[in-house]
DRENPA-3360 file (N, C-alpha, C; in nm, 2 decimals, always signed):
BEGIN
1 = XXXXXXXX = -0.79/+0.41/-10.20/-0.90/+0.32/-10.23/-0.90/+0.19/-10.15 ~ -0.78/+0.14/-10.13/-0.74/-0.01/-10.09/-0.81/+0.04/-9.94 ~ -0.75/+0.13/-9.91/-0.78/+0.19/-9.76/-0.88/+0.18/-9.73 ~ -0.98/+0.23/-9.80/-1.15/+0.23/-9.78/-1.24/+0.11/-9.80 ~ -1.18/+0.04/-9.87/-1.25/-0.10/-9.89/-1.20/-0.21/-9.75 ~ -1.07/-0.20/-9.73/-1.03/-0.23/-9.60/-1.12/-0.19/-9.50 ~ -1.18/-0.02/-9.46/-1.20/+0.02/-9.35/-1.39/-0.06/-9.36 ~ -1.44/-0.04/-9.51/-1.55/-0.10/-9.50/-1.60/-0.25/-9.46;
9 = XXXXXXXX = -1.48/-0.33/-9.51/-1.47/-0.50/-9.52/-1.51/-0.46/-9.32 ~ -1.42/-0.43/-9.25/-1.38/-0.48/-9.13/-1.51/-0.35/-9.07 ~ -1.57/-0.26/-9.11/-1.67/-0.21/-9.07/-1.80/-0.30/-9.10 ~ -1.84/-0.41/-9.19/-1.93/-0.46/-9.25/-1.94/-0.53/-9.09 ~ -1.81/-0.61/-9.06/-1.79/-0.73/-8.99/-1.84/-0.67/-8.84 ~ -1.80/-0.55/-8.82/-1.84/-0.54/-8.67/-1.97/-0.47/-8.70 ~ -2.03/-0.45/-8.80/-2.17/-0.36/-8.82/-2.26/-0.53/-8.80 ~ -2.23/-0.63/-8.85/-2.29/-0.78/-8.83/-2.32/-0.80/-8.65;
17 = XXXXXXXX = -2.21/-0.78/-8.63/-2.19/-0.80/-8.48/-2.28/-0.64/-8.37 ~ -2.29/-0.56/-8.41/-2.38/-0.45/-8.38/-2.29/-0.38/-8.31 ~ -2.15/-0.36/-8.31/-2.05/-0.31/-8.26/-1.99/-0.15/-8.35 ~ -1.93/-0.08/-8.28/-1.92/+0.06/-8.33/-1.80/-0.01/-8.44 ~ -1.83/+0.08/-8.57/-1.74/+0.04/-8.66/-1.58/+0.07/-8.67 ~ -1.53/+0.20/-8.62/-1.44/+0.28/-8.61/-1.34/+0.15/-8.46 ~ -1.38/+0.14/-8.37/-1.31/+0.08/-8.26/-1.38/-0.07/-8.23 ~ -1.49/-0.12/-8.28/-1.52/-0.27/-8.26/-1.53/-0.30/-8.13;
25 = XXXXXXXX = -1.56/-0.21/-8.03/-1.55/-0.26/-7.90/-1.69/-0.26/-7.82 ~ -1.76/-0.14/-7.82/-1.87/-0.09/-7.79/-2.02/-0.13/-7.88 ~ -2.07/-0.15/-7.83/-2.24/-0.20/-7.87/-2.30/-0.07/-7.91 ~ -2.37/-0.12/-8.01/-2.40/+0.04/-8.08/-2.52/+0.07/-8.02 ~ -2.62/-0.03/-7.93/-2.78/-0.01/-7.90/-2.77/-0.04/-7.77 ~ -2.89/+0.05/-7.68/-2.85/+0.02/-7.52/-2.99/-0.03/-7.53 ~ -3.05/-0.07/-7.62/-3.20/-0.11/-7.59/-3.24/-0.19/-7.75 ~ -3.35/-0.23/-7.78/-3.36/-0.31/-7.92/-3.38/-0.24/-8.02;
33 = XXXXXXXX = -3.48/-0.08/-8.01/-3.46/+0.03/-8.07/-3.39/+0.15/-8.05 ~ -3.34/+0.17/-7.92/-3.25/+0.27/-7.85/-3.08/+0.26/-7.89 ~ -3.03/+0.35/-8.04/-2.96/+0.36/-8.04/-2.85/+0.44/-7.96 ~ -2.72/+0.37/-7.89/-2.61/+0.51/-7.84/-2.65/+0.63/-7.94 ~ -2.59/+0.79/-7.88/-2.62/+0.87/-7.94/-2.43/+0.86/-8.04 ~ -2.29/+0.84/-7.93/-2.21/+0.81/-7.95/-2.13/+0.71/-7.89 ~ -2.02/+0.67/-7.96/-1.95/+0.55/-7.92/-1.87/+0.58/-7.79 ~ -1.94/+0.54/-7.64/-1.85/+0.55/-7.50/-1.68/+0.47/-7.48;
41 = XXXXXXXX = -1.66/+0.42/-7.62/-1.54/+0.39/-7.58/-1.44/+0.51/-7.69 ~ -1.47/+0.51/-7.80/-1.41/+0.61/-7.89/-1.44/+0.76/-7.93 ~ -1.58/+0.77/-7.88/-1.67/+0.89/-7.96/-1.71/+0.93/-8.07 ~ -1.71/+0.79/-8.16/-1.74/+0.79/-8.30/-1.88/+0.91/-8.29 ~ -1.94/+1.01/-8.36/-2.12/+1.04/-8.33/-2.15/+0.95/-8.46 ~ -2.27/+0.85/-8.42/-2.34/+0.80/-8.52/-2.44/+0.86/-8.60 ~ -2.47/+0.94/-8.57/-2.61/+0.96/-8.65/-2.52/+1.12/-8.65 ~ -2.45/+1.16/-8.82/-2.37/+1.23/-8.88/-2.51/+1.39/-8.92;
49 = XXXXXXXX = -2.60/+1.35/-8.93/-2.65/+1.50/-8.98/-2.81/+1.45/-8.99 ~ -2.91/+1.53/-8.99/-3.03/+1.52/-8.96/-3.09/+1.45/-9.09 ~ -3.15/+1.36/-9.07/-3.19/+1.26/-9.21/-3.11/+1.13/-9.26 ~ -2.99/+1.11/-9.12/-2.88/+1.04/-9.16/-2.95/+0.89/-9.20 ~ -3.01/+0.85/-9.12/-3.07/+0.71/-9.18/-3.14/+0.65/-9.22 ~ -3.19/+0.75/-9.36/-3.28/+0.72/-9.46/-3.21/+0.65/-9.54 ~ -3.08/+0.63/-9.50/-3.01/+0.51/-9.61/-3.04/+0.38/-9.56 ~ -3.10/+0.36/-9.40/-3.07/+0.25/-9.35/-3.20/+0.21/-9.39;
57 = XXXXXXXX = -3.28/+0.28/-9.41/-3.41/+0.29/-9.39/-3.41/+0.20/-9.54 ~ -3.36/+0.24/-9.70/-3.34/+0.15/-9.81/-3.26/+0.02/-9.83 ~ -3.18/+0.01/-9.72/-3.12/-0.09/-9.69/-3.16/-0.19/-9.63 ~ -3.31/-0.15/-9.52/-3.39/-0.28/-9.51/-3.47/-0.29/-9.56 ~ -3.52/-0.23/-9.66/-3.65/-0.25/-9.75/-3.60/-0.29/-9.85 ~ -3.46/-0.33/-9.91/-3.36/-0.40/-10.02/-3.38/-0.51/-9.97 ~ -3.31/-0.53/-9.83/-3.34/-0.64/-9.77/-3.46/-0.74/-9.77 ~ -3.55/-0.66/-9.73/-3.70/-0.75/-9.70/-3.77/-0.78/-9.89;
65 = XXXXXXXX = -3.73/-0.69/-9.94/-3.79/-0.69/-10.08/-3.68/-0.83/-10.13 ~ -3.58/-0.82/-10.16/-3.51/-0.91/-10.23/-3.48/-1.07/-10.14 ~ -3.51/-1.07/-10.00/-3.58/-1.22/-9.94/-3.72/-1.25/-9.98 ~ -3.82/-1.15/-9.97/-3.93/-1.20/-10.02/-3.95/-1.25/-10.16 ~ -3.91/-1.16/-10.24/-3.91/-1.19/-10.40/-3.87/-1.32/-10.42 ~ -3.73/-1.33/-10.37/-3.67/-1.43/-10.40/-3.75/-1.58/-10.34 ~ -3.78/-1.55/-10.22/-3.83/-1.66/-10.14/-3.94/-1.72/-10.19 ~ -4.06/-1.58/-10.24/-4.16/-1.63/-10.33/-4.18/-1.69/-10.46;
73 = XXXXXXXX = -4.01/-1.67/-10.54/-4.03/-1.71/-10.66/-3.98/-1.89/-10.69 ~ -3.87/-1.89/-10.58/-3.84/-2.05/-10.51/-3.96/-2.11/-10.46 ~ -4.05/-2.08/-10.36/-4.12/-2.17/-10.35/-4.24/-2.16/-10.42 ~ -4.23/-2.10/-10.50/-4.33/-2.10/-10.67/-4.31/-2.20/-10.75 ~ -4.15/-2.21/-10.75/-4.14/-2.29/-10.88/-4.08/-2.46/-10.79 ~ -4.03/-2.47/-10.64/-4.01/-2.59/-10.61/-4.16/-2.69/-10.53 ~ -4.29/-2.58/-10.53/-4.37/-2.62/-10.44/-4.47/-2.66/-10.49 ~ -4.56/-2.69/-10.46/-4.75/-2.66/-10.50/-4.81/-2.55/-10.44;
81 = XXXXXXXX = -4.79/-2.49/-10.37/-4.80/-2.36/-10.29/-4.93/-2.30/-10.35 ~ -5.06/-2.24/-10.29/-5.11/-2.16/-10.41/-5.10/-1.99/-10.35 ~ -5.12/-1.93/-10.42/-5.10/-1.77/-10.39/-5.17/-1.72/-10.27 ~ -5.26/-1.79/-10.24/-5.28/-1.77/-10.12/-5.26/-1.77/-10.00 ~ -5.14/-1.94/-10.03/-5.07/-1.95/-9.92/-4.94/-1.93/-9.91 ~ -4.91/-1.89/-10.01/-4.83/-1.72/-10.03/-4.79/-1.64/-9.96 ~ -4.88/-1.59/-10.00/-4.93/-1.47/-9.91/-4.92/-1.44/-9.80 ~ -5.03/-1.56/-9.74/-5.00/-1.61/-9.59/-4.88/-1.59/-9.52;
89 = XXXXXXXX = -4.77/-1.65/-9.61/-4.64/-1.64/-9.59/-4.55/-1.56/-9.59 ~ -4.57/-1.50/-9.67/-4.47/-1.34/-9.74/-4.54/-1.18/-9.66 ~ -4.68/-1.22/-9.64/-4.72/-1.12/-9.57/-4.65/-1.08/-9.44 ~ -4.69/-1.16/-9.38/-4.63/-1.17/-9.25/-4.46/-1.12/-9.23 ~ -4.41/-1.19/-9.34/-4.24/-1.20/-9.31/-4.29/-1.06/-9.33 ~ -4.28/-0.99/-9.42/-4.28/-0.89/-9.53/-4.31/-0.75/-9.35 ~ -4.34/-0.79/-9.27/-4.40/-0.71/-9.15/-4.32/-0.73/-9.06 ~ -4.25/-0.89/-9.01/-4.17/-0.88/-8.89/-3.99/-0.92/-8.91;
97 = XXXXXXXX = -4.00/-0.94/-9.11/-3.84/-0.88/-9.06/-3.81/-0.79/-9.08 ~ -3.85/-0.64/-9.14/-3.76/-0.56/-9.10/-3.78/-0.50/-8.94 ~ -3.84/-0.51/-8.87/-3.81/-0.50/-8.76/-3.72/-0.55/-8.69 ~ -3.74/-0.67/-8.73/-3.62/-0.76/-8.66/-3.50/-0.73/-8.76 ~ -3.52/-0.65/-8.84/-3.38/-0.64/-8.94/-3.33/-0.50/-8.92 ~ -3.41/-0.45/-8.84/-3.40/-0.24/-8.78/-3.20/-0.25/-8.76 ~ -3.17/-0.32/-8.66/-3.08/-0.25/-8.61/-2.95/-0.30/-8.66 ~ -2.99/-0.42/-8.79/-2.84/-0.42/-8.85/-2.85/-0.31/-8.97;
105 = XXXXXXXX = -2.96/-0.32/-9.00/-2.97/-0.19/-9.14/-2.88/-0.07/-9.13 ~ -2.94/-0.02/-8.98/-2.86/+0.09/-8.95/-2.69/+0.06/-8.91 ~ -2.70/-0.07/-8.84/-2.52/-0.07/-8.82/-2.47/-0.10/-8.95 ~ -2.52/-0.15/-9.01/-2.42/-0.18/-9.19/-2.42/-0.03/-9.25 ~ -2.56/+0.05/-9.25/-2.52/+0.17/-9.32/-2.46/+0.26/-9.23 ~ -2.40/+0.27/-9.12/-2.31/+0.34/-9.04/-2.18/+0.28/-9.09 ~ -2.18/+0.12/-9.09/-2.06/+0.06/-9.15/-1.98/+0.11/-9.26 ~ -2.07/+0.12/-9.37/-2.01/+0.16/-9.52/-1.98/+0.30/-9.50;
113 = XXXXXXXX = -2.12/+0.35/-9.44/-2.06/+0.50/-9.45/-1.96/+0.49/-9.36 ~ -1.91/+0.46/-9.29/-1.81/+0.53/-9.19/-1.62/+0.50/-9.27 ~ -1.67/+0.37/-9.35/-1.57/+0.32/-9.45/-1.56/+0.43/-9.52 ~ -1.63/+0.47/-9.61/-1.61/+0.58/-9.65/-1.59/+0.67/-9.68 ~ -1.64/+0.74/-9.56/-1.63/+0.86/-9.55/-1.56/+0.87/-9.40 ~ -1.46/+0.80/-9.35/-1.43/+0.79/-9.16/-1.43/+0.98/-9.13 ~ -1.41/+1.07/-9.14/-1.40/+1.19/-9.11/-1.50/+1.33/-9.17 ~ -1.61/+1.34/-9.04/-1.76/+1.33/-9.13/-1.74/+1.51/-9.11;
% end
């Protein structure tokens, strides 16, 4: 168990950095949505079985839900804000971060998963 929380801790760290988790060397995307298919330094295969990243897929929608909530319920209670301009606010995020949040989603849930499960 020590082993797996180890391989996750230091898979989290290079999944932050967009780096293959198994060798930390190689960049996991050759373009902003163009993931490698596998790791050219190690040969990790990322994408393990057809439907593999519907986890990542809840992992930025955890993401974008629990900044928004939170962000909306802080400047609820620190602001004069009215729900409209809210909205304004949360709408928008609520659209362009997980895009902008696509390609750690998937390197964190490659991360954990590869912690583990390393031998797919």
């Amino acid at each position: 168990m020590a082993e797996a929380l180890r391989r996750v801790a230091t898979g989290i760290g290079r999944g932050l950095r967009l780096r293959c988790p198994r060798c930390g060397r190689a960049p996991l995307y050759r373009g902003w949505f163009t993931m490698n298919d596998v790791c050219p330094v190690c040969y990790l295969k990322f994408e393990r079985a057809q439907g593999y990243w519907v986890g990542a897929i809840y992992v930025n929608y955890a993401a974008t839900t629990l900044v928004a909530v939170a962000g909306y319920f802080l400047l609820w209670t620190r602001t004069e804000l009215s729900t409209a301009t809210q909205l304004a606010i949360w709408l928008p995020f609520c659209v362009v971060f997980p895009l902008w949040f696509f390609r750690y989603s998937r390197s964190l849930w490659l991360a954990v998963e590869y912690g583990l499960n390393p031998n797919p």
